[in-house]
C-alpha positions as CSV (number, residue, x, y, z in Angstrom):
1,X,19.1,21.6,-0.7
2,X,18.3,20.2,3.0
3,X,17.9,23.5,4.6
4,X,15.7,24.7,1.7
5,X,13.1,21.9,2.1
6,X,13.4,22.1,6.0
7,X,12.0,25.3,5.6
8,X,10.0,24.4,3.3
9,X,8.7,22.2,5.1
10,X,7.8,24.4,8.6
11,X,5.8,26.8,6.4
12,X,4.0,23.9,4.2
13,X,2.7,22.1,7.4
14,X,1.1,25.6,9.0
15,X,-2.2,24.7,7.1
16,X,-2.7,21.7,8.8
17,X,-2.0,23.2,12.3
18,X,-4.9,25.2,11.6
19,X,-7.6,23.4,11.9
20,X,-8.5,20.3,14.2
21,X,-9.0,16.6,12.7
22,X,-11.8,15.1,13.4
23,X,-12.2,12.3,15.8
24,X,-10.7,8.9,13.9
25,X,-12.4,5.9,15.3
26,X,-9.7,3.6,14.4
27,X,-7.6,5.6,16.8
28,X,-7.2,6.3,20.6
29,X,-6.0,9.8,20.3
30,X,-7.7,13.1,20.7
31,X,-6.4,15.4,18.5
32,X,-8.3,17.9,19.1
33,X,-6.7,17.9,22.1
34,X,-3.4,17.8,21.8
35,X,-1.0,16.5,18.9
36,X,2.3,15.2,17.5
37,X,4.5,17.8,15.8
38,X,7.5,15.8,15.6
39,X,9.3,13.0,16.2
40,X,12.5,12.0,17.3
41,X,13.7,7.9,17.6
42,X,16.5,6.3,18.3
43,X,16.1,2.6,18.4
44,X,18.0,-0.5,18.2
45,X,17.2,-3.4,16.0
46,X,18.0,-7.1,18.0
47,X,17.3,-9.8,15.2
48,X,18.2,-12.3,17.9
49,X,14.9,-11.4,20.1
50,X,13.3,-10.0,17.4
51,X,12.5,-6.9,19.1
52,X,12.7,-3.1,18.7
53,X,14.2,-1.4,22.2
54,X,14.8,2.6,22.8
55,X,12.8,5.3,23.1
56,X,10.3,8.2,21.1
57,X,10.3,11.7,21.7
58,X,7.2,13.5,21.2
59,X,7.2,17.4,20.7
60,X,3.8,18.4,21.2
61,X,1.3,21.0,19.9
62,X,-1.5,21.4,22.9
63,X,-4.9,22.5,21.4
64,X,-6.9,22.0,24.3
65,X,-5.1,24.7,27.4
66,X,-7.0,23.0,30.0
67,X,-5.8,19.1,28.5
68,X,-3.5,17.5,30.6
69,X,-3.9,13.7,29.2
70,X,-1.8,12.7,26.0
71,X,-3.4,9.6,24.5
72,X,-1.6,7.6,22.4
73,X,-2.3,4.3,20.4
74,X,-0.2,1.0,20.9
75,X,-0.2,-2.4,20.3
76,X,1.9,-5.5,21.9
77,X,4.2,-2.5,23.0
78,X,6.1,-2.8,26.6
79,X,6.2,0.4,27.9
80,X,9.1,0.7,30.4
81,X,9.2,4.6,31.1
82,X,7.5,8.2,30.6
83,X,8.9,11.5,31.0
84,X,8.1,15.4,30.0
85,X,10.0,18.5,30.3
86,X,9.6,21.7,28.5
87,X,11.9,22.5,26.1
88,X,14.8,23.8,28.1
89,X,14.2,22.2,31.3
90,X,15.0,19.1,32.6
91,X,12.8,15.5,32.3
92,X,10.3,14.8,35.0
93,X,8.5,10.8,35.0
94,X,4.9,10.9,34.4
95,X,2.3,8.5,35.6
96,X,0.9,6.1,32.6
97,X,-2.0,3.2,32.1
98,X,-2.1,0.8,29.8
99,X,-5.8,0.4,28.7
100,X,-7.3,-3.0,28.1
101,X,-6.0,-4.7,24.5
102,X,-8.6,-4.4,21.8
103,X,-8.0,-7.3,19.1
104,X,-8.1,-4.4,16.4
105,X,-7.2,-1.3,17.9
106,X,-4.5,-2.2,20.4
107,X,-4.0,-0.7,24.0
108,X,-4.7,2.9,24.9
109,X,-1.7,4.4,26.2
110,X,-3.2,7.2,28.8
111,X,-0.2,9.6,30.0
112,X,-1.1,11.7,33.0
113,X,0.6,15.5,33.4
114,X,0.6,18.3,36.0
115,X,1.3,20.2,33.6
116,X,1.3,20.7,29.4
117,X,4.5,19.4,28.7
118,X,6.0,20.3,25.1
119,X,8.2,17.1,24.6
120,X,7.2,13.3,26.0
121,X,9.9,10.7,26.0
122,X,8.8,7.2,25.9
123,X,11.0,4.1,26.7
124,X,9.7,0.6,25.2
125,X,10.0,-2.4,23.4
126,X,8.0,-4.1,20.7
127,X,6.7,-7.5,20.6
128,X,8.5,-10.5,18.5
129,X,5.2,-10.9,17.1
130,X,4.2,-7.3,16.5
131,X,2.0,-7.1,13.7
132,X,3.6,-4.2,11.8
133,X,7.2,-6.0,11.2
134,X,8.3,-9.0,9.9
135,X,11.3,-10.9,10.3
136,X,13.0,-13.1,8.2
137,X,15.7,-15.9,8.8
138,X,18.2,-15.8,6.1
139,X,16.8,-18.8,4.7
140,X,13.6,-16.6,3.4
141,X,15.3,-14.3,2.0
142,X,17.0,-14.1,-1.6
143,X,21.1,-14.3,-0.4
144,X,20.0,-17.2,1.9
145,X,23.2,-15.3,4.3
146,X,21.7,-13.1,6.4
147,X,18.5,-12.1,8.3
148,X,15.7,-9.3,6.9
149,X,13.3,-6.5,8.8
150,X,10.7,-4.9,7.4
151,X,7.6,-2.8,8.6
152,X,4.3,-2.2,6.9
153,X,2.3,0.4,9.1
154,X,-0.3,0.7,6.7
155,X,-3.4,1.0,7.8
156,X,-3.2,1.1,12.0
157,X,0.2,-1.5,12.2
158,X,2.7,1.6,13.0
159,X,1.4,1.8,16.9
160,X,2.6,-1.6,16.8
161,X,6.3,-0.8,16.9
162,X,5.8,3.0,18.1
163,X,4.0,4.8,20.3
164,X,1.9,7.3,18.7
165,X,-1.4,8.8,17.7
166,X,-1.8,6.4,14.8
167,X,-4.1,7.8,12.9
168,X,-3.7,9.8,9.6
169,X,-5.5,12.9,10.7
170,X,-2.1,13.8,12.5
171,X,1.0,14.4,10.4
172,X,4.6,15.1,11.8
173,X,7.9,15.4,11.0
174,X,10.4,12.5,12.8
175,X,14.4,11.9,12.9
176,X,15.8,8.2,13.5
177,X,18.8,6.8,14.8
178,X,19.1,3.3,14.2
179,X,21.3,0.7,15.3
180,X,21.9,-2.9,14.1
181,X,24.5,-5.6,13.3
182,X,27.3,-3.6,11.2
183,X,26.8,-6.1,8.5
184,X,23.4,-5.2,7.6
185,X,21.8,-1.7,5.8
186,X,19.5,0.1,7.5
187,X,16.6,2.3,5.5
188,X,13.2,4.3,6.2
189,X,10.7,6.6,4.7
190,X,13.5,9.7,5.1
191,X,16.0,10.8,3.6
192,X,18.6,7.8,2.6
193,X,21.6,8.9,1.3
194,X,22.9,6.0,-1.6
195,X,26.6,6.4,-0.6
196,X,25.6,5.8,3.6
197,X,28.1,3.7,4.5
198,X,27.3,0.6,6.8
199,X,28.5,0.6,9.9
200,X,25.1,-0.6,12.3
201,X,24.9,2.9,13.2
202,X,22.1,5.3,10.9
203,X,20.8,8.2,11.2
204,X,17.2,10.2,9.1
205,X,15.5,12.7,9.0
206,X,11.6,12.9,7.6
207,X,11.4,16.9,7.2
208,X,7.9,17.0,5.6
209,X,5.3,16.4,7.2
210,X,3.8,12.4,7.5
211,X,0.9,10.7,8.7
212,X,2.0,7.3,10.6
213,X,1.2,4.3,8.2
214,X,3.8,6.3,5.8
215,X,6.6,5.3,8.7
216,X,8.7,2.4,7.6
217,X,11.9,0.8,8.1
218,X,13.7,-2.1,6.7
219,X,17.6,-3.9,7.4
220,X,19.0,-6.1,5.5
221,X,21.6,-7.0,3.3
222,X,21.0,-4.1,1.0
223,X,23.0,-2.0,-2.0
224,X,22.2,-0.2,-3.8
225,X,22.0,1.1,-8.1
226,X,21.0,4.3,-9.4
227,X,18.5,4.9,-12.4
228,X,18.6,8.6,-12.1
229,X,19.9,11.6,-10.2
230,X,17.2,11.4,-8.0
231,X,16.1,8.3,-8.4
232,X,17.0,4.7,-8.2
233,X,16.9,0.9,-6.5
234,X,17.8,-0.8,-2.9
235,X,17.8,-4.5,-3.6
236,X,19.4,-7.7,-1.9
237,X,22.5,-8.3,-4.1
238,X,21.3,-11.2,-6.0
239,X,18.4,-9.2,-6.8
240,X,19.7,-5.7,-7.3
241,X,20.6,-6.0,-11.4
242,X,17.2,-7.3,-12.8
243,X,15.0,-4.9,-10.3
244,X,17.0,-1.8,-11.6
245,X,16.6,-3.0,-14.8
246,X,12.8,-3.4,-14.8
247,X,12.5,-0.2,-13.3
248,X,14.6,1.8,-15.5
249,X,11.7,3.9,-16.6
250,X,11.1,5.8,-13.2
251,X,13.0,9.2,-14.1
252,X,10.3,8.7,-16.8
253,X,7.3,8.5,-14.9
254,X,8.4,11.3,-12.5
255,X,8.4,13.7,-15.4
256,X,5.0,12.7,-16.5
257,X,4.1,12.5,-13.2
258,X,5.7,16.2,-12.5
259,X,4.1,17.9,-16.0
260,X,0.8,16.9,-15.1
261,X,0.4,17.7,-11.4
262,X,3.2,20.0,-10.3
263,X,6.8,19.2,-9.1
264,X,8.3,16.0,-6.6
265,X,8.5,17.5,-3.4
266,X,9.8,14.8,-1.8
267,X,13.2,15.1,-3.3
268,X,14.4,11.6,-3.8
269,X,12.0,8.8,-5.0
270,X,13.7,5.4,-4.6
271,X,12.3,1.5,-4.7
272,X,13.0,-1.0,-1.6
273,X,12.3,-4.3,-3.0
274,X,11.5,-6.4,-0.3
275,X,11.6,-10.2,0.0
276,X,8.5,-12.0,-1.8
277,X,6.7,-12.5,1.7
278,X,6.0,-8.8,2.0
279,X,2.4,-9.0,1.9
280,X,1.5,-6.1,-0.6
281,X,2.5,-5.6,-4.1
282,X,4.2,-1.9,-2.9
283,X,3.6,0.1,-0.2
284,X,4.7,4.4,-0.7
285,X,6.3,4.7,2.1
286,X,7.6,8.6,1.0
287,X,11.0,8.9,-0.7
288,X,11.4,4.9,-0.4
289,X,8.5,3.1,-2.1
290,X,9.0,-0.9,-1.1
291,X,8.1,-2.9,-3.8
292,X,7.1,-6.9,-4.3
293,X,9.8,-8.9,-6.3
294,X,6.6,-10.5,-8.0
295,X,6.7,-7.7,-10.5
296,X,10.0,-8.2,-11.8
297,X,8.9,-10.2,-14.6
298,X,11.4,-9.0,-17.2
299,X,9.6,-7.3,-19.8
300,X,8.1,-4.3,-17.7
301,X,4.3,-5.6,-18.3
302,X,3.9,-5.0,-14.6
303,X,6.0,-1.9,-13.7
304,X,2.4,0.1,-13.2
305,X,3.1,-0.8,-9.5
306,X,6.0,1.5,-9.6
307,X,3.7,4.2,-11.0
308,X,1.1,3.5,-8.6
309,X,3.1,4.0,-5.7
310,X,4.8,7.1,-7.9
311,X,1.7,8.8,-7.6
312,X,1.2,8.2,-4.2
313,X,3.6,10.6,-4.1
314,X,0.9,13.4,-5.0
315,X,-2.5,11.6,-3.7
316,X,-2.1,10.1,-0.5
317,X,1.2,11.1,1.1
318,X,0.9,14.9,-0.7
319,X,-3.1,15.1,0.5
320,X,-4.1,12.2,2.3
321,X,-7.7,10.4,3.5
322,X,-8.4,12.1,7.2
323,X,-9.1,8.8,8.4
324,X,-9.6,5.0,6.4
325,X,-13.5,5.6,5.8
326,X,-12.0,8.1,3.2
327,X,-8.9,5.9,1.8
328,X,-10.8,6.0,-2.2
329,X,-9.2,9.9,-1.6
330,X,-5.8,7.4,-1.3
331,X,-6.5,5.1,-3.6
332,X,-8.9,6.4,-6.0
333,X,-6.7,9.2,-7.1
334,X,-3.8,7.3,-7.2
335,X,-5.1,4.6,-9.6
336,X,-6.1,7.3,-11.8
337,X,-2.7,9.0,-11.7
338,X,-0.8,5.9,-12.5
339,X,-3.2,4.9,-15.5
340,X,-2.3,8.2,-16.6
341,X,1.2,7.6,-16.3
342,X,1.1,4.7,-18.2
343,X,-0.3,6.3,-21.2
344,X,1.9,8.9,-21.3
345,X,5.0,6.3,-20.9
346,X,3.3,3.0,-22.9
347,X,0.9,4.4,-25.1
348,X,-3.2,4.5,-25.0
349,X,-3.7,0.9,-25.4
350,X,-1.4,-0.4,-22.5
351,X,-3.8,2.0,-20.5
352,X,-7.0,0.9,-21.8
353,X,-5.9,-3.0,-21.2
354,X,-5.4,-1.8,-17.2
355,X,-8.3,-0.3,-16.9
356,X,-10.5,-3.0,-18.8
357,X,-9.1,-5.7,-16.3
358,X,-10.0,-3.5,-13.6
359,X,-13.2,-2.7,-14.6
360,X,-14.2,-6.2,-14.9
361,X,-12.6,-7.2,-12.1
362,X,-14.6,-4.8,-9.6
363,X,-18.1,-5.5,-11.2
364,X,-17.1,-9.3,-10.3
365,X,-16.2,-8.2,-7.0
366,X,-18.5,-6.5,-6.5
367,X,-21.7,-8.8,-7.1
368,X,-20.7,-10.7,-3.8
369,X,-20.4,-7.5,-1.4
370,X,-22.8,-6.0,0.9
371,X,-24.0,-2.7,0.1
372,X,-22.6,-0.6,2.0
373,X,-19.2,-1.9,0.9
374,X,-19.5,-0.9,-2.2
375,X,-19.7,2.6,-1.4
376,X,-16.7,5.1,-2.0
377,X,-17.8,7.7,0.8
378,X,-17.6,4.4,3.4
379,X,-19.2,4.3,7.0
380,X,-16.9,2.1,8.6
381,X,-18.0,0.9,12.1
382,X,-16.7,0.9,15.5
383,X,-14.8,-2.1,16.4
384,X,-14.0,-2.9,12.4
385,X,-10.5,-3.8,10.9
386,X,-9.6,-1.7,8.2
387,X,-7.3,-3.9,6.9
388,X,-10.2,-6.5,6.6
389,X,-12.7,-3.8,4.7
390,X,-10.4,-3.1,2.3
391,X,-11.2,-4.5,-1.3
392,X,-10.6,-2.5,-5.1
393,X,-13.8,-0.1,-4.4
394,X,-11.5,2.7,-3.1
395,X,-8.9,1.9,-6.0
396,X,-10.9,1.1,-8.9
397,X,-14.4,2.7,-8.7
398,X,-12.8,5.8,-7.3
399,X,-10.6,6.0,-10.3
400,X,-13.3,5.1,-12.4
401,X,-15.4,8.5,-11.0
402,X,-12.5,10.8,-11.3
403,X,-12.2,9.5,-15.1
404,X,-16.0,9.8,-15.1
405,X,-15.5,13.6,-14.0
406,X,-12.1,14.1,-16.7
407,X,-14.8,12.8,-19.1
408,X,-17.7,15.9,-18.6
409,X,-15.1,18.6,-17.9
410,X,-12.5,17.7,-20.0
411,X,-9.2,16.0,-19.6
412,X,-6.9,19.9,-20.2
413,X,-9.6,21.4,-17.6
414,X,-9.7,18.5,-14.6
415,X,-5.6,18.4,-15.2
416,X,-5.8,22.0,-14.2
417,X,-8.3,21.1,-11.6
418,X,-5.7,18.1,-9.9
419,X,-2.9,20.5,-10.3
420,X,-4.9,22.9,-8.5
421,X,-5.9,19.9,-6.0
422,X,-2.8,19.1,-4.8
423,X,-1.0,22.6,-4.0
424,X,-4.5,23.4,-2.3
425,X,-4.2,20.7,0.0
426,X,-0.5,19.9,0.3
427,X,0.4,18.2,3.3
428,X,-2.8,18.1,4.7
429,X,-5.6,15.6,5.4
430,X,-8.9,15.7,4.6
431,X,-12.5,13.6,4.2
432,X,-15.2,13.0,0.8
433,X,-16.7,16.7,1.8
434,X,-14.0,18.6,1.8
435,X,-12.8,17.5,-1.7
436,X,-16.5,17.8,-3.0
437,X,-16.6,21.4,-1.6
438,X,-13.9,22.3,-3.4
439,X,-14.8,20.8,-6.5
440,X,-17.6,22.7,-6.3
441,X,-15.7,25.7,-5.2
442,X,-13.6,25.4,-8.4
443,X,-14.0,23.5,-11.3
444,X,-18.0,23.0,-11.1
445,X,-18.6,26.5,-10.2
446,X,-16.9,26.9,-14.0
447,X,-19.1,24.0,-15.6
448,X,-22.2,24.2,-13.3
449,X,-23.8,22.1,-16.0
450,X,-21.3,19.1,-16.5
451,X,-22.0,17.2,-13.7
452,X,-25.2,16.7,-11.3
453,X,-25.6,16.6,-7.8
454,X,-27.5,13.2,-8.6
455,X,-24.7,11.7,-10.4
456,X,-22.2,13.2,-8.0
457,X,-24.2,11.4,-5.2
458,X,-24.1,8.1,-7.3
459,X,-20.7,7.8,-7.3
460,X,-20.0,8.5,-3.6
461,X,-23.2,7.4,-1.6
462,X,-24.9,4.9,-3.9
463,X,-23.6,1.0,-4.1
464,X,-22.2,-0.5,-7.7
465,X,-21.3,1.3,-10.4
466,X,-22.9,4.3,-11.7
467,X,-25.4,3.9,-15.1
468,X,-22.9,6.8,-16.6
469,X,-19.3,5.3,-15.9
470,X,-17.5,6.0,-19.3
471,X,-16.5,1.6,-20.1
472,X,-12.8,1.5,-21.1
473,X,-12.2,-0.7,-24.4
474,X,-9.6,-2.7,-25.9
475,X,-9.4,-3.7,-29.2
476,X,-6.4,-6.2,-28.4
477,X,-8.5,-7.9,-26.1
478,X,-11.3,-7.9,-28.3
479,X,-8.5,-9.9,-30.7
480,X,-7.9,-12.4,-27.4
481,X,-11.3,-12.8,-26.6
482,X,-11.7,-13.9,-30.4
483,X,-9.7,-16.5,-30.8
484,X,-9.7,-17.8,-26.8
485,X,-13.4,-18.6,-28.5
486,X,-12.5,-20.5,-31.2
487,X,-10.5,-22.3,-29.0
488,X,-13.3,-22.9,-26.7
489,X,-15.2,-24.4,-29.6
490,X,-12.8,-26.6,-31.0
491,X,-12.4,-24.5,-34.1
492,X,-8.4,-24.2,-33.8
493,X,-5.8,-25.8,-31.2
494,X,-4.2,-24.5,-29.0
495,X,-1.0,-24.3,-30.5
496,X,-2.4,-22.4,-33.7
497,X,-2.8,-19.4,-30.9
498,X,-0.5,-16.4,-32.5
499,X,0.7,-15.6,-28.9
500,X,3.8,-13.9,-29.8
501,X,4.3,-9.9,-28.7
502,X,1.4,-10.7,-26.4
503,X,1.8,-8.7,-23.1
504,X,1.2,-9.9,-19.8
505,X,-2.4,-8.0,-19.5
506,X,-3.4,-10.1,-23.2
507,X,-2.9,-13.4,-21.2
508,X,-4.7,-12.1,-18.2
509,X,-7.3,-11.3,-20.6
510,X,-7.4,-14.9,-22.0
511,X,-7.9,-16.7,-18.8
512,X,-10.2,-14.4,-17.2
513,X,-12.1,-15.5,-20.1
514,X,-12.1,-19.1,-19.2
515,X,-14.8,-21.0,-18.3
516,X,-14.7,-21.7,-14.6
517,X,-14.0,-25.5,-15.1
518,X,-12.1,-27.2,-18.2
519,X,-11.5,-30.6,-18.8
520,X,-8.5,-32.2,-18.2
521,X,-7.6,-32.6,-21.3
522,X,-7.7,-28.9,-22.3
523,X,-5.8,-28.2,-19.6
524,X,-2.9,-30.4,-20.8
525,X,-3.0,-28.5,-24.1
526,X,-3.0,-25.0,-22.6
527,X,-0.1,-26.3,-20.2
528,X,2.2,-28.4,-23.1
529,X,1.9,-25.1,-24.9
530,X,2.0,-22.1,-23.1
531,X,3.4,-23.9,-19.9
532,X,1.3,-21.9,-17.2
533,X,1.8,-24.2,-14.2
534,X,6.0,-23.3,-14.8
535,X,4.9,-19.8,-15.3
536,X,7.3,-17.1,-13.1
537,X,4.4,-14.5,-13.6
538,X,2.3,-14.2,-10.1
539,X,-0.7,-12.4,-12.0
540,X,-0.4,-15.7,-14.3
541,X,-0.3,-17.7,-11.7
542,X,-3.2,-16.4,-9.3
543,X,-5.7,-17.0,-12.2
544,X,-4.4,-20.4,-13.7
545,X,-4.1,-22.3,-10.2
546,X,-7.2,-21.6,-8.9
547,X,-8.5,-23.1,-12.4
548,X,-6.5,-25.9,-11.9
549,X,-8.0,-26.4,-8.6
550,X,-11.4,-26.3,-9.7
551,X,-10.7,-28.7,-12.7
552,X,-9.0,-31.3,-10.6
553,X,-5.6,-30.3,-12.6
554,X,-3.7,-32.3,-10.0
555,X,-0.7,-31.7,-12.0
556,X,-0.2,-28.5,-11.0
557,X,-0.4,-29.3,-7.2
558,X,3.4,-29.3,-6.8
559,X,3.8,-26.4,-8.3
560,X,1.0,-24.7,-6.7
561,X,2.5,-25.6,-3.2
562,X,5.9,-24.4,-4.0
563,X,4.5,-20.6,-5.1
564,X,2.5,-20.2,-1.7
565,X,5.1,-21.1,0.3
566,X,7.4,-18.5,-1.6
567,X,5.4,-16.1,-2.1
568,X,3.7,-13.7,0.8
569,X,1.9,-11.4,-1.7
570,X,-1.7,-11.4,-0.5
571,X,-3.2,-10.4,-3.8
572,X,-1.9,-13.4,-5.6
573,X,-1.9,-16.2,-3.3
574,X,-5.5,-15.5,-1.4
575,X,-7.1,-16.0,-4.5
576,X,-5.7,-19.8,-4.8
577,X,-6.2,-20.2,-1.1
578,X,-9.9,-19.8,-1.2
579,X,-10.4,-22.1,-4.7
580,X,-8.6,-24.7,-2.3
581,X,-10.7,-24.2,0.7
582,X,-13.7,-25.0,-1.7
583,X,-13.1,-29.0,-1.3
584,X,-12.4,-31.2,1.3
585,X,-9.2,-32.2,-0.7
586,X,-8.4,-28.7,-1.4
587,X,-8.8,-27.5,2.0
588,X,-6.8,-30.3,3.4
589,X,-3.9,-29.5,0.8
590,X,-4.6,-25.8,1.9
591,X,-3.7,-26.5,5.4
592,X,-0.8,-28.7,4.6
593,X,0.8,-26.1,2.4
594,X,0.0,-23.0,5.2
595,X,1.6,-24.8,7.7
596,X,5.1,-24.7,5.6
597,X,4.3,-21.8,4.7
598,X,3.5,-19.5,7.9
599,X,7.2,-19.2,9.2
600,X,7.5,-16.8,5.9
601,X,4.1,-15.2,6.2
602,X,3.9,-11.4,7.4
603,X,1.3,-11.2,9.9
604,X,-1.2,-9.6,7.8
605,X,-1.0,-12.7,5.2
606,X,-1.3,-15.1,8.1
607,X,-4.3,-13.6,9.5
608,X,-6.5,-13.5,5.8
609,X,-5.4,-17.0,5.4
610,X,-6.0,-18.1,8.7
611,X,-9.9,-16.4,7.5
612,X,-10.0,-18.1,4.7
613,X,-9.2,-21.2,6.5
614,X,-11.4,-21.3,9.4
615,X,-14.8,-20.6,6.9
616,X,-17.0,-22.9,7.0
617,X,-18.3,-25.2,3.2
């Protein structure tokens, strides 16, 4: 099975080789130049110094015959040596510079040649604050006994921690060796076998080709449980029962995922879950998604994650955005794809509830964004953070268009279509107009009257929401939204609410609905009977605090401060953060809480709270 997806491999990355990216100015490098074929590490993990030592070896592809530069991206990295040979002669030192450091895009790493070497060996060290790991004293994480690593190279972190063209126009192939304490587990986005015994000494190998922000590695007190064959759960002990429980459906969404839009080719698919501070609900890091513990609720209600990052599998590490003006190619797709997953799994009405909140949410969202934000086809600018510009546009409206275009063609003729998608473009990256040139090519070309170029140009060029988006319904929320309103006008109390079978979306549903203030004394009777402030839910939780904190609820203060100082997730705590910052009280308690909290924080969640913080009333 390993040799026959090596191979498979070699022969599925010869597309991209083809043709040169285009310049990605979040990036340093030139691939049009030169680029990164594969990579080989071998690295060693110091928890004490909190630091990343050893070296890369680049294998080369030269474009350009007369290039004799390599460029590379880094960021807080300490280069300490550079060398080239070809490939069966011996290593020669090269001459390097380290640009100036850019606050977003690092320091260019400029290696000078006589010659086009094929293979670059790099030694270096990473930074203890480099902002693509985080590490975590045993005291943050769930066995309280030992310490915890974990990366998140999504969107430009990787060139944090390696040196490389960071920059998803390139994609390579890499093998690891890793070394650590014996007592800890070692994983990445490779091939991780569940019987690997520990022993502080790992070795992977990635044989399809990645783009960098899909690079990821983790150590930790880890085992691990099996849900399937080819499938199943890495977990902290005291977490490892109730995670592969709640995710004892994936085998299930695989299939769906597999009879829509063609087989897994990544061979194993298994979950990470990560201590609560990892700053994103899950990140698809290929053939080891890691997950947030915040979804392990106990009743699946929030296991769409795990389909989300599932269909990552197909768009976005399958064919992925050339560079992060393009990342609704990413997301869009994706958040299609799971909402079609969930359907198939949970029925049309679980779907329809997920799409409704979305909906909503992004025509909130997007009331307070500029313009051009709101655009799917985005122009980011030079010197811009693309983990700053990131917001549910790409995810939402760009799932919302591709339901649009299901709509006009029909759903049996765009499945065909996506099928058709994703073997065209396997392993290979691309921008907006090469996916509209090839819907044209294909599926337009068939139903030349189903969609127009005006309404294609609305989706991608224009702000806000199309005039023809198809609205998703739900008659169970239309059954919330009824009685929240009788509740709203006195008509019954709180306690004569029929809550039971209600699913997590239902209550979501119910406080969205909210005004934005309530009196005191409502908020006692929502609290004595549906106990919200206790609440283990973090989707509960980001909506009812920041109505507590608008109501002066000071009741739930205590409560409040004891989820943001466990909880790293950005998605549920920034919300809470900026209803704080909103008063003078608020922001004070803001401050006091971050400041317990930071030690815990990645360094993405510190630096959108530290924004949140430092605005101005």
């Amino acid at each position: 099975m390993r040799l026959l997806f090596a191979l498979s491999a070699l022969i599925l990355a010869a597309p991209a080789a083809a043709q040169a990216p285009a310049r990605d100015i979040h990036s340093y490098s030139q691939p049009d130049k030169v680029v990164i074929r594969d990579l080989g590490l071998d690295l060693r993990v110091d928890f004490k110094e909190k630091q990343i030592r050893g070296r890369a070896d680049l294998a080369l592809e030269w474009r350009d015959p007369s290039a004799r530069d390599l460029v590379l991206d880094t960021r807080d990295l300490t280069i300490e040596k550079v060398s080239g040979k070809q490939v069966d002669g011996p290593w020669y030192r090269l001459k390097y510079e380290l640009g100036e450091r850019d606050p977003v895009l690092g320091q260019k790493l400029t290696i000078h040649m006589q010659q086009a070497y094929d293979n670059v060996r790099i030694r270096y060290r990473t930074s203890p604050d480099a902002s693509g790991l985080q590490w975590l004293e045993p005291a943050m994480t769930a066995g309280k006994a030992s310490p915890f690593m974990f990366s998140q190279s999504q969107a430009i972190h990787a060139r944090s921690w390696v040196p490389l063209q960071d920059t998803p126009s390139v994609r390579y192939t890499y093998s690891a060796r890793i070394r650590t304490d014996g007592s800890l587990m070692a994983l990445m986005s490779a091939d991780n076998p569940p019987n690997e015994p520990r022993d502080g000494d790992y070795v992977f190998r990635m044989r399809q080709p990645i783009p960098s922000y899909l690079m990821a590695i983790a150590v930790g007190d880890l085992v691990f449980k099996p849900v399937s064959e080819r499938s199943g759960v890495w977990a902290e002990p005291a977490t490892i029962d109730a995670a592969a429980s709640e995710f004892d459906d994936t085998e299930k969404m695989i299939q769906v995922a597999e009879s829509l839009y063609g087989p897994y080719r990544w061979e194993r698919y298994d979950i990470l879950v990560l201590p609560p501070s990892f700053p994103f609900g899950g990140m698809e890091n290929p053939r080891l998604t890691f997950a947030t513990p915040t979804v392990i609720v106990g009743d699946k209600s929030l296991v769409s994650l795990i389909a989300h990052e599932l269909a990552h599998s197909w768009s976005g590490n399958l064919v992925t955005n050339a560079d992060w003006s393009g990342i609704w190619l990413n997301e869009g797709f994706t958040t299609y794809v799971e909402n079609r997953i969930v359907e198939a799994l949970y029925g049309p009405e679980a779907a329809a509830m997920e799409r409704v909140i979305a909906e909503d949410g992004i025509q909130r969202e997007i009331k307070t964004m500029p313009k051009p934000a709101q655009l799917l086809d985005v122009k980011p600018e030079a010197g811009s953070d693309p983990d700053a510009a990131l917001s549910d546009v790409p995810y939402v409206k760009g799932a919302w268009f591709l339901r649009f275009l299901e709509q006009r063609f029909g759903r049996e003729n765009f499945d065909a279509f996506l099928r058709q998608y994703f073997d065209h473009f396997a392993f290979q990256s691309i921008h907006t107009d090469q996916f509209v040139a090839y819907l044209k090519d294909t599926i337009l070309k068939q139903h030349p009257d189903a969609v127009t170029a005006k309404e294609l140009d609305a989706w991608l060029e224009q702000p806000g929401i199309p005039s023809v988006a198809p609205a998703s319904q739900s008659p169970r929320f239309e059954a919330v939204d009824a009685v929240r309103k009788r509740w709203l006008a006195g008509r019954i109390a709180a306690s004569d609410i029929d809550t039971q079978g209600w699913v997590t979306q239902e209550w979501l549903r119910f406080l969205e609905g909210l005004p934005s203030k309530l009196s005191n004394e409502k908020l006692v009777e929502l609290d004595e009977n549906f106990h919200f402030t206790a609440s283990h839910n973090g989707e509960i939780l980001m909506r009812w605090f920041p109505l507590a904190v608008r109501s002066d609820y000071f009741e739930a203060r205590a409560a409040m401060a004891e989820f943001l100082q466990r909880v790293g997730r950005r998605k549920l705590i920034m919300p809470i953060y900026e209803a704080l910052v909103a008063t003078k009280d608020g922001r004070a308690f803001a401050q006091e809480v971050f400041n317990k909290a930071r030690p815990g924080y990645h360094p993405i969640t510190t630096a959108s709270v530290e924004a949140v913080l430092a605005k101005k009333k």
